[in-house]
Biotite code that builds the C-alpha atoms (Angstrom):
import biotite.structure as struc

atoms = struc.array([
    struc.Atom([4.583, 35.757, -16.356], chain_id="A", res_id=1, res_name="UNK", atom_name="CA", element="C"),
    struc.Atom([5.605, 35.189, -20.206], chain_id="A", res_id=2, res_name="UNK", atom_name="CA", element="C"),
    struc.Atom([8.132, 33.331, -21.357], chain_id="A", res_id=3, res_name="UNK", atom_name="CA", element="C"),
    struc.Atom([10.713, 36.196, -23.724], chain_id="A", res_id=4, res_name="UNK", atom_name="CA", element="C"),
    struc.Atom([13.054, 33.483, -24.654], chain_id="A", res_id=5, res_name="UNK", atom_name="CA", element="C"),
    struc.Atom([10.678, 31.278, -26.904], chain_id="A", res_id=6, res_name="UNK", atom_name="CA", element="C"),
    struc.Atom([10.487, 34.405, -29.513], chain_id="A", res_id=7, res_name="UNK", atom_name="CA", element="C"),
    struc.Atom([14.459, 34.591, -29.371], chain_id="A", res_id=8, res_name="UNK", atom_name="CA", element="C"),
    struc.Atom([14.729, 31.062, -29.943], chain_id="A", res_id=9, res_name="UNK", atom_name="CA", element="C"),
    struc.Atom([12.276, 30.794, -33.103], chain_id="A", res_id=10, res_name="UNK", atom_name="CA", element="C"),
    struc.Atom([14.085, 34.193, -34.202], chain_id="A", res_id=11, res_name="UNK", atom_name="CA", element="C"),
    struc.Atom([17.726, 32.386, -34.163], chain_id="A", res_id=12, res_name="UNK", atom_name="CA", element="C"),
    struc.Atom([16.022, 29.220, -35.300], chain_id="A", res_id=13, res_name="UNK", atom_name="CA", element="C"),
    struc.Atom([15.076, 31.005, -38.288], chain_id="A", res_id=14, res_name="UNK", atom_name="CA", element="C"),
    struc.Atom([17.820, 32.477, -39.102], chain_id="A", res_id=15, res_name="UNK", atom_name="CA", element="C"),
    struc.Atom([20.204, 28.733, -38.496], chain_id="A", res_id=16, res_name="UNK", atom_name="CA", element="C"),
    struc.Atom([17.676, 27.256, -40.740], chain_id="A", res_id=17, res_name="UNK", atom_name="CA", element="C"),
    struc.Atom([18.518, 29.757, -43.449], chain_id="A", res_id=18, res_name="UNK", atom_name="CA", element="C"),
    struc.Atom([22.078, 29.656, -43.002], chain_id="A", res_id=19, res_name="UNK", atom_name="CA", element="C"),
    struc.Atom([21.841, 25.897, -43.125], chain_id="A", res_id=20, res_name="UNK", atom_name="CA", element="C"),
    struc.Atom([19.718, 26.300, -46.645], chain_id="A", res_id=21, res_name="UNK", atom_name="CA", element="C"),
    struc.Atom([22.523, 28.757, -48.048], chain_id="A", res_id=22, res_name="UNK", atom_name="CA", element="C"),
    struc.Atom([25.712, 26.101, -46.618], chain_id="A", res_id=23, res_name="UNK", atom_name="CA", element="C"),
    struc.Atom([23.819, 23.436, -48.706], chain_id="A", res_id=24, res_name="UNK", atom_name="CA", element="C"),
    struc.Atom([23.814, 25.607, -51.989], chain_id="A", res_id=25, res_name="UNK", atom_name="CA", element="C"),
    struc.Atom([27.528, 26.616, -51.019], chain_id="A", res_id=26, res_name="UNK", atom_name="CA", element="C"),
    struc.Atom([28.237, 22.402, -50.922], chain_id="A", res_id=27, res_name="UNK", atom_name="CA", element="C"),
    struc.Atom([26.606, 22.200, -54.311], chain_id="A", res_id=28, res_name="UNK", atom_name="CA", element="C"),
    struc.Atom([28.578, 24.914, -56.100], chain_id="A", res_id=29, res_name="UNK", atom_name="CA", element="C"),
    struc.Atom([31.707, 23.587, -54.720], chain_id="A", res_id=30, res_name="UNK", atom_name="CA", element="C"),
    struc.Atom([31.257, 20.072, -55.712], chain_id="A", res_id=31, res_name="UNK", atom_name="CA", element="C"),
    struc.Atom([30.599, 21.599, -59.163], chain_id="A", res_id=32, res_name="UNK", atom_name="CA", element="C"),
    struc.Atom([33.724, 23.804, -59.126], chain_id="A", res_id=33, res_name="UNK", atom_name="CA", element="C"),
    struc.Atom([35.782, 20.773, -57.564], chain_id="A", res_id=34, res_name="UNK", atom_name="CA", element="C"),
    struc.Atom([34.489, 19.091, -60.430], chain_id="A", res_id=35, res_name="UNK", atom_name="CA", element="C"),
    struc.Atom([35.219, 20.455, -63.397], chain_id="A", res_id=36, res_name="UNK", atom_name="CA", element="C"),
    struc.Atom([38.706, 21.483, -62.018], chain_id="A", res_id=37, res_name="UNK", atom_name="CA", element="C"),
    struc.Atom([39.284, 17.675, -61.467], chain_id="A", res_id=38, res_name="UNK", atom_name="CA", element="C"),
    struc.Atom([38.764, 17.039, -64.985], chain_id="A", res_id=39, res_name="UNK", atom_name="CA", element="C"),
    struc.Atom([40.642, 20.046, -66.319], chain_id="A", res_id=40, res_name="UNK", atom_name="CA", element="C"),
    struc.Atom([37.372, 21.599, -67.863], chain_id="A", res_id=41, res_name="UNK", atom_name="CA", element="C"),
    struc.Atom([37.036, 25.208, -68.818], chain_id="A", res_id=42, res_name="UNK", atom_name="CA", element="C"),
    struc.Atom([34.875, 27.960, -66.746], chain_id="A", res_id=43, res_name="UNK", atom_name="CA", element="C"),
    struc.Atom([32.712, 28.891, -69.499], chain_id="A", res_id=44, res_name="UNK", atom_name="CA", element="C"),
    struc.Atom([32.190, 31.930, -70.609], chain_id="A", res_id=45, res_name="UNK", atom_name="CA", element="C"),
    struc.Atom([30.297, 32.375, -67.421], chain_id="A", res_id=46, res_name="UNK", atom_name="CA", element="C"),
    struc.Atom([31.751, 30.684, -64.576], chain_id="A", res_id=47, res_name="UNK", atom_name="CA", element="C"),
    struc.Atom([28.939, 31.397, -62.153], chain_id="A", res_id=48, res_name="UNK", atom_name="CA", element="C"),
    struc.Atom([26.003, 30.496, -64.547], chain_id="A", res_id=49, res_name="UNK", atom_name="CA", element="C"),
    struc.Atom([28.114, 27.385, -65.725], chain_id="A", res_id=50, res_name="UNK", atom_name="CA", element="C"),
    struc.Atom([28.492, 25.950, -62.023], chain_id="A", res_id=51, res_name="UNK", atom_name="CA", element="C"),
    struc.Atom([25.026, 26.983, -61.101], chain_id="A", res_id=52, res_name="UNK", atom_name="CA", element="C"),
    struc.Atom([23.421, 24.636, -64.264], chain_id="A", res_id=53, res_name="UNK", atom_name="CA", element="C"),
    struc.Atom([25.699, 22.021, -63.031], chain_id="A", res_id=54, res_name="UNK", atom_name="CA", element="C"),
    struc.Atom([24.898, 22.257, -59.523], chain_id="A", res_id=55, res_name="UNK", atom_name="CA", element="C"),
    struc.Atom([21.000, 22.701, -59.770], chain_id="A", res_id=56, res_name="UNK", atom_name="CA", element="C"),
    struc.Atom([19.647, 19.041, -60.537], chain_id="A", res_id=57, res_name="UNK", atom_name="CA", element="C"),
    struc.Atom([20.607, 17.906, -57.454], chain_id="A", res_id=58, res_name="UNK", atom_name="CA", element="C"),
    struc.Atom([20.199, 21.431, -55.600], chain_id="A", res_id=59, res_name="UNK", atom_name="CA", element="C"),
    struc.Atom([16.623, 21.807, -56.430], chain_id="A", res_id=60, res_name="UNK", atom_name="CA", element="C"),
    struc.Atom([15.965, 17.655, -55.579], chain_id="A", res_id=61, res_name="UNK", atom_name="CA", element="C"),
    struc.Atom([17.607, 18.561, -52.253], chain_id="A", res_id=62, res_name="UNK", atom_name="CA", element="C"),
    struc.Atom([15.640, 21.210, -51.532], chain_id="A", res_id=63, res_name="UNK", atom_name="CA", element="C"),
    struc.Atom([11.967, 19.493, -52.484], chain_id="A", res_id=64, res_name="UNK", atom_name="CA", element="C"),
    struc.Atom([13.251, 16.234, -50.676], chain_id="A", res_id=65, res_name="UNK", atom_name="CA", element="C"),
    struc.Atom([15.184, 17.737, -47.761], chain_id="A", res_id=66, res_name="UNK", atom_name="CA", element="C"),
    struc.Atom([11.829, 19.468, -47.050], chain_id="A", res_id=67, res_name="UNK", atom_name="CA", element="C"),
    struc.Atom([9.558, 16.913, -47.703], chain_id="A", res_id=68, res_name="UNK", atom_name="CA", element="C"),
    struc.Atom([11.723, 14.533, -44.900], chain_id="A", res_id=69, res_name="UNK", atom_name="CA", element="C"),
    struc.Atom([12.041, 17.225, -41.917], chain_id="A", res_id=70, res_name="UNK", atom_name="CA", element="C"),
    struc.Atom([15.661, 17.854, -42.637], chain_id="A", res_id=71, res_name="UNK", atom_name="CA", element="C"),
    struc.Atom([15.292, 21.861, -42.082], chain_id="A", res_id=72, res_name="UNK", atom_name="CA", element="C"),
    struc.Atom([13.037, 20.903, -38.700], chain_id="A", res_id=73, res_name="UNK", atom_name="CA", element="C"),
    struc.Atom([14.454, 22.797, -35.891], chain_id="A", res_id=74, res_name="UNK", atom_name="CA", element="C"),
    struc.Atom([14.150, 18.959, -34.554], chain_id="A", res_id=75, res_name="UNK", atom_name="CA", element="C"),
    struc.Atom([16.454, 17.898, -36.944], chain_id="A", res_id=76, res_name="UNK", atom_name="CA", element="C"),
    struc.Atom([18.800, 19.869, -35.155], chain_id="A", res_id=77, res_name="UNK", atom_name="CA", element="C"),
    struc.Atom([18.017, 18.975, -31.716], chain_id="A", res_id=78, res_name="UNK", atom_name="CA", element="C"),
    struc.Atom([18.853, 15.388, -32.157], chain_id="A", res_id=79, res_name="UNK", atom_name="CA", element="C"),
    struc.Atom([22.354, 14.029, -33.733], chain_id="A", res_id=80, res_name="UNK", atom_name="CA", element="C"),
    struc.Atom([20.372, 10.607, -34.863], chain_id="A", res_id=81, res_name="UNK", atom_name="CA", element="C"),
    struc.Atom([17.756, 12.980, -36.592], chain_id="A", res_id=82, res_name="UNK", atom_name="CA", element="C"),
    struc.Atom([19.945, 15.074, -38.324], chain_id="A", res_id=83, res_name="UNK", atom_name="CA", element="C"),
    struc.Atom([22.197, 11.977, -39.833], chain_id="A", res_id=84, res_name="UNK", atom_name="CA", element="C"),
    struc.Atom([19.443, 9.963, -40.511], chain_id="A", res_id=85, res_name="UNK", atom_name="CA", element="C"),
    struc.Atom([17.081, 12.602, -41.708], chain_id="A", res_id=86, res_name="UNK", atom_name="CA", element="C"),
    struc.Atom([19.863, 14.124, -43.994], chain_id="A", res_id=87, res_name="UNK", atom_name="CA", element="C"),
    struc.Atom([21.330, 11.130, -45.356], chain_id="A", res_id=88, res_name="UNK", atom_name="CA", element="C"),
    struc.Atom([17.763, 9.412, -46.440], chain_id="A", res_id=89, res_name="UNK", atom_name="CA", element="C"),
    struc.Atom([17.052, 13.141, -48.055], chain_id="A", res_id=90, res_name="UNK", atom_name="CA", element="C"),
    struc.Atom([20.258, 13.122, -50.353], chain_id="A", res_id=91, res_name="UNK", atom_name="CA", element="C"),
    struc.Atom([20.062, 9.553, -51.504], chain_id="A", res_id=92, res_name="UNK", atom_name="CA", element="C"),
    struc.Atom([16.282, 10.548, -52.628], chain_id="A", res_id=93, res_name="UNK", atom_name="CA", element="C"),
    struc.Atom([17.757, 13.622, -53.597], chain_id="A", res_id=94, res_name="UNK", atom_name="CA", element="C"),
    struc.Atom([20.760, 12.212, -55.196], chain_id="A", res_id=95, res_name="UNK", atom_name="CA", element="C"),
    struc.Atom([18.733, 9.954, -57.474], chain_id="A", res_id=96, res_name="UNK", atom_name="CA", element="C"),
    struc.Atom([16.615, 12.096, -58.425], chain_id="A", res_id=97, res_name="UNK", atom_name="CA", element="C"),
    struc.Atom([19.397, 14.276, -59.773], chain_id="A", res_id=98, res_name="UNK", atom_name="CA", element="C"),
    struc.Atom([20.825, 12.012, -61.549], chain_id="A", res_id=99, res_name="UNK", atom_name="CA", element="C"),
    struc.Atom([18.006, 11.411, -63.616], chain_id="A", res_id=100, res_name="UNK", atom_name="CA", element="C"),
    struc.Atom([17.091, 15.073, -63.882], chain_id="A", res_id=101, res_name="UNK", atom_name="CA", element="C"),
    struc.Atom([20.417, 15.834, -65.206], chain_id="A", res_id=102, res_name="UNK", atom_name="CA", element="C"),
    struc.Atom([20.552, 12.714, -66.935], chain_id="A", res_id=103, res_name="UNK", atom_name="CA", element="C"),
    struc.Atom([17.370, 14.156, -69.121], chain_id="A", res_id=104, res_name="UNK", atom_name="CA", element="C"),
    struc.Atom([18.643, 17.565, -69.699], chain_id="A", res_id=105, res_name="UNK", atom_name="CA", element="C"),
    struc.Atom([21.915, 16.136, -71.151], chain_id="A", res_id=106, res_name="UNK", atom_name="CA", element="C"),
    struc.Atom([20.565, 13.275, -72.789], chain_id="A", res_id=107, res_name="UNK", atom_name="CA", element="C"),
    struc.Atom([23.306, 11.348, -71.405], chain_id="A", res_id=108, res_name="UNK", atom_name="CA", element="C"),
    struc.Atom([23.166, 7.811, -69.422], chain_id="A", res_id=109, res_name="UNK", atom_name="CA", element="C"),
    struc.Atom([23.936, 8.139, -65.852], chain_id="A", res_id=110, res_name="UNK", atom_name="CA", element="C"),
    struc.Atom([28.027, 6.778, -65.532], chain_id="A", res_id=111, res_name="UNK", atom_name="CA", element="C"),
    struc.Atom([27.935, 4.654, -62.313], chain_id="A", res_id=112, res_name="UNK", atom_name="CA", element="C"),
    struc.Atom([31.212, 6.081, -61.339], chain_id="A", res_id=113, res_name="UNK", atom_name="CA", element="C"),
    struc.Atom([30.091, 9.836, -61.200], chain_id="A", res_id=114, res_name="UNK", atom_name="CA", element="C"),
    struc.Atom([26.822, 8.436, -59.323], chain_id="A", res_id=115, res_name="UNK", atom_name="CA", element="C"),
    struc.Atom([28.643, 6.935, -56.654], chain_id="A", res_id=116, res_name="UNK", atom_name="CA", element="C"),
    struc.Atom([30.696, 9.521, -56.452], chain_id="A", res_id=117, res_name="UNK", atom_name="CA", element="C"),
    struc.Atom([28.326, 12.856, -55.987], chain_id="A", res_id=118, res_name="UNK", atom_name="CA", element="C"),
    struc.Atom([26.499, 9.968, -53.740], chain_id="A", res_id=119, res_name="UNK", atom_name="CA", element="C"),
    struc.Atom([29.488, 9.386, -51.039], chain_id="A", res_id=120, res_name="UNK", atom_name="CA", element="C"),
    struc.Atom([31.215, 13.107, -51.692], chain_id="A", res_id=121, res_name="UNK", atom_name="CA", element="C"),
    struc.Atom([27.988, 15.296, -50.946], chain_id="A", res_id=122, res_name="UNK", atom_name="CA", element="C"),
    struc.Atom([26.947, 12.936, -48.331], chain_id="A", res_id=123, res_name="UNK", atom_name="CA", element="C"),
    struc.Atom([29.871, 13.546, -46.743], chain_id="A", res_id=124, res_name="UNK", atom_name="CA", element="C"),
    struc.Atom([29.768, 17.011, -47.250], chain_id="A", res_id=125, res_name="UNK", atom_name="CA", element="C"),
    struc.Atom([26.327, 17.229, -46.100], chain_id="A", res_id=126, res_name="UNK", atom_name="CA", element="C"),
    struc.Atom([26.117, 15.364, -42.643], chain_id="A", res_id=127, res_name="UNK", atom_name="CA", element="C"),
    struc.Atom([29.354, 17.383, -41.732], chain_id="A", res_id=128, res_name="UNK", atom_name="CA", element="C"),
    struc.Atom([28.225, 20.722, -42.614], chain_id="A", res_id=129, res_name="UNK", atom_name="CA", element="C"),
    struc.Atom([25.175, 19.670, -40.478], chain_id="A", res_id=130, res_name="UNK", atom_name="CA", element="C"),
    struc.Atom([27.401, 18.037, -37.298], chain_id="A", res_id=131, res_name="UNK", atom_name="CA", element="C"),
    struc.Atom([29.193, 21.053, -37.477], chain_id="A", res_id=132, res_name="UNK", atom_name="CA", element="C"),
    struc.Atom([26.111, 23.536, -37.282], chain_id="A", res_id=133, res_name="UNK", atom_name="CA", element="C"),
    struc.Atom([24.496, 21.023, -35.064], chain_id="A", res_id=134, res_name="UNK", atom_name="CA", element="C"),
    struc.Atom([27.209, 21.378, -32.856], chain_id="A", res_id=135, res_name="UNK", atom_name="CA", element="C"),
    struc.Atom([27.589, 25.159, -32.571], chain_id="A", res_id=136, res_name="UNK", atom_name="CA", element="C"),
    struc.Atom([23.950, 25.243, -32.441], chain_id="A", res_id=137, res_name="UNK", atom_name="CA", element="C"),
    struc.Atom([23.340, 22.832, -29.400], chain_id="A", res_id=138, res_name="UNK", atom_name="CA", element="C"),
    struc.Atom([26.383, 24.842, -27.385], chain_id="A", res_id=139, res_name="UNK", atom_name="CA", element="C"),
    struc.Atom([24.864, 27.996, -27.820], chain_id="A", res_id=140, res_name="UNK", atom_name="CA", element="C"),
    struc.Atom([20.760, 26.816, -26.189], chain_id="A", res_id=141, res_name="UNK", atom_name="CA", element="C"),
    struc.Atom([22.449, 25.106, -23.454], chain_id="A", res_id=142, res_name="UNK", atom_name="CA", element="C"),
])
């Protein structure tokens, strides 16, 4: 007798792997947007394209590291140590590796405040997106 639930589970696993991809591109655009509204800075002539320049140092480092550590494993998912400790080493290789990536397209130092900030705010934003999908996730296999 075959097993039909192992194709439903990959299928669903796909799909919560993309949705988790598209949340983390969401949490980049709004730390942009959060951003520049903190500091009272114009959209640009187009808002879209101006948050998606800001956003994509650290999106596209997210997305190399994120992949290269196992953070969009369905494993990652399956265990709440994995997914913290998976996600948080990924964005502080990530988040470095931003900073110097948009540090070199703006030829402009890296301001330790701003570091430590997109450091602690995305983490956060991050690891609860994740608990939260984690969560949801793990209810609905059981």
């Amino acid at each position: 007798m075959t097993d039909i639930t192992t194709p439903t589970i990959e299928k669903s696993t796909g799909r919560l792997l993309i949705i988790l991809a598209l949340g983390d591109a969401a949490i980049f655009i709004f730390f942009a947007a959060a951003g520049r509204t903190a500091h009272d800075l114009p959209p640009g002539e187009s808002p879209l394209l101006t948050l998606l320049g800001i956003a994509a140092p650290f999106a596209i480092a997210w997305y190399i590291v994120a992949l290269l550590v196992g953070v969009y494993r369905r494993t990652s998912l399956d265990s709440l140590r994995q997914l913290l400790v998976r996600t948080l080493l990924a964005w502080i290789i990530a988040c470095a590796l931003g900073l110097i990536a948009r540090s070199l397209l703006l030829q402009r130092p890296i301001i330790m405040a701003f570091a430590l900030t997109t450091l602690g705010i995305n983490a956060a934003l991050l690891l609860g997106w994740r608990l939260i999908v984690s969560f949801i996730y793990t209810r609905r296999i059981r």
